[in-house]
C-alpha positions as CSV (number, residue, x, y, z in Angstrom):
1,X,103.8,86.3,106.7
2,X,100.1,86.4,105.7
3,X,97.7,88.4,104.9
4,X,96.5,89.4,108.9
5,X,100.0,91.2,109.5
6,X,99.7,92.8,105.6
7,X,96.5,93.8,106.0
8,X,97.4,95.6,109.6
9,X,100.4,97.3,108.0
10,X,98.4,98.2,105.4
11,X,96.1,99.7,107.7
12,X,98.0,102.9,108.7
13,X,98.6,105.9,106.2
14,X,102.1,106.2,107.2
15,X,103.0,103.1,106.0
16,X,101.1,103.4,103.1
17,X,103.1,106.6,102.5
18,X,106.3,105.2,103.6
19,X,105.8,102.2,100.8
20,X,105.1,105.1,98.0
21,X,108.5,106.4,98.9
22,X,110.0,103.3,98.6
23,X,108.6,103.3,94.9
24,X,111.2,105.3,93.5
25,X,113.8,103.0,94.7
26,X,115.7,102.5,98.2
27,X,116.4,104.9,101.2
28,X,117.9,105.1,104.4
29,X,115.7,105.5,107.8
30,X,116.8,108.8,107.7
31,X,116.0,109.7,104.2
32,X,112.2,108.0,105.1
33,X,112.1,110.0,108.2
34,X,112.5,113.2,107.2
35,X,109.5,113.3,105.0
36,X,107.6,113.1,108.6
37,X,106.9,115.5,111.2
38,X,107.3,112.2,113.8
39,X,110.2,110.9,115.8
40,X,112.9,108.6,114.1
41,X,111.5,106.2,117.0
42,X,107.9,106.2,115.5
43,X,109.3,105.9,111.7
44,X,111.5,103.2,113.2
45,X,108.5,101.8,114.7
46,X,106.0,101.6,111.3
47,X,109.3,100.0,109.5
48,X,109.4,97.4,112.0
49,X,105.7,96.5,111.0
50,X,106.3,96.8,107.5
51,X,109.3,94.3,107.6
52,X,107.4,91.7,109.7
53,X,104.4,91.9,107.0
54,X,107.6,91.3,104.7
55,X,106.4,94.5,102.5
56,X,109.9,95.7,102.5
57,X,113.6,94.4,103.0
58,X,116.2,95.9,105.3
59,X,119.8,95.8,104.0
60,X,122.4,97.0,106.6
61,X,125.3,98.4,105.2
62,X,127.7,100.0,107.5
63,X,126.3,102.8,109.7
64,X,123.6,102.9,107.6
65,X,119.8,100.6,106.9
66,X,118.3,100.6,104.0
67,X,114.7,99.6,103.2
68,X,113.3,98.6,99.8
69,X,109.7,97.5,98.7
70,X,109.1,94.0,98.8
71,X,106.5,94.1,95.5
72,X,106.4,89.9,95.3
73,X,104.1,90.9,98.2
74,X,101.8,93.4,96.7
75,X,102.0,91.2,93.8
76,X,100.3,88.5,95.9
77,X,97.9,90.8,97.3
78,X,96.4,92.1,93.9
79,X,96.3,88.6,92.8
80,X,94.0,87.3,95.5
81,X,91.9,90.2,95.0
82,X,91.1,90.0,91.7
83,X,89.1,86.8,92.7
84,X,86.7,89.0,93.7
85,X,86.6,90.5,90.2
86,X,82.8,89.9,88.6
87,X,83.7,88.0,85.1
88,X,82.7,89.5,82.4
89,X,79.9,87.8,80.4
90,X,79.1,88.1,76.6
């Protein structure tokens, strides 16, 4: 995806504080959830978004979907901002 759907997943402090969860490493929808006071159907909801802006992977395994971060993302992101960085002059 590009930047528009990053950039509108980006947009909304849940994600942003579903993707600092994800820092320490995978978790279920559940696990994710329950640092909410929202419905599983709203959590499920802002994953959704956060998958099609490819900031995070979904890996089914049995009953059970995990979600990871998706950093080659971010990576791209801090990249095209640093364009904007004034260079330093001696």
């Amino acid at each position: 995806m590009g930047f528009p759907e990053t950039f509108k997943a980006l947009s909304d402090p849940v994600r942003r504080e579903i993707l600092l969860g994800l820092r320490s490493g995978r978790m279920s929808a559940g696990d994710i959830a329950s640092g909410f006071e929202t419905t599983g159907a709203t959590i499920s909801y802002h994953l959704s978004v956060l998958k099609k802006a490819d900031l995070v992977f979904e890996t089914k395994e049995k009953n059970y979907i995990y979600y990871d971060l998706n950093t080659s993302v971010l990576e791209e992101m801090m990249l095209w901002f640093t364009q904007f960085q004034k260079e330093d002059t001696l």
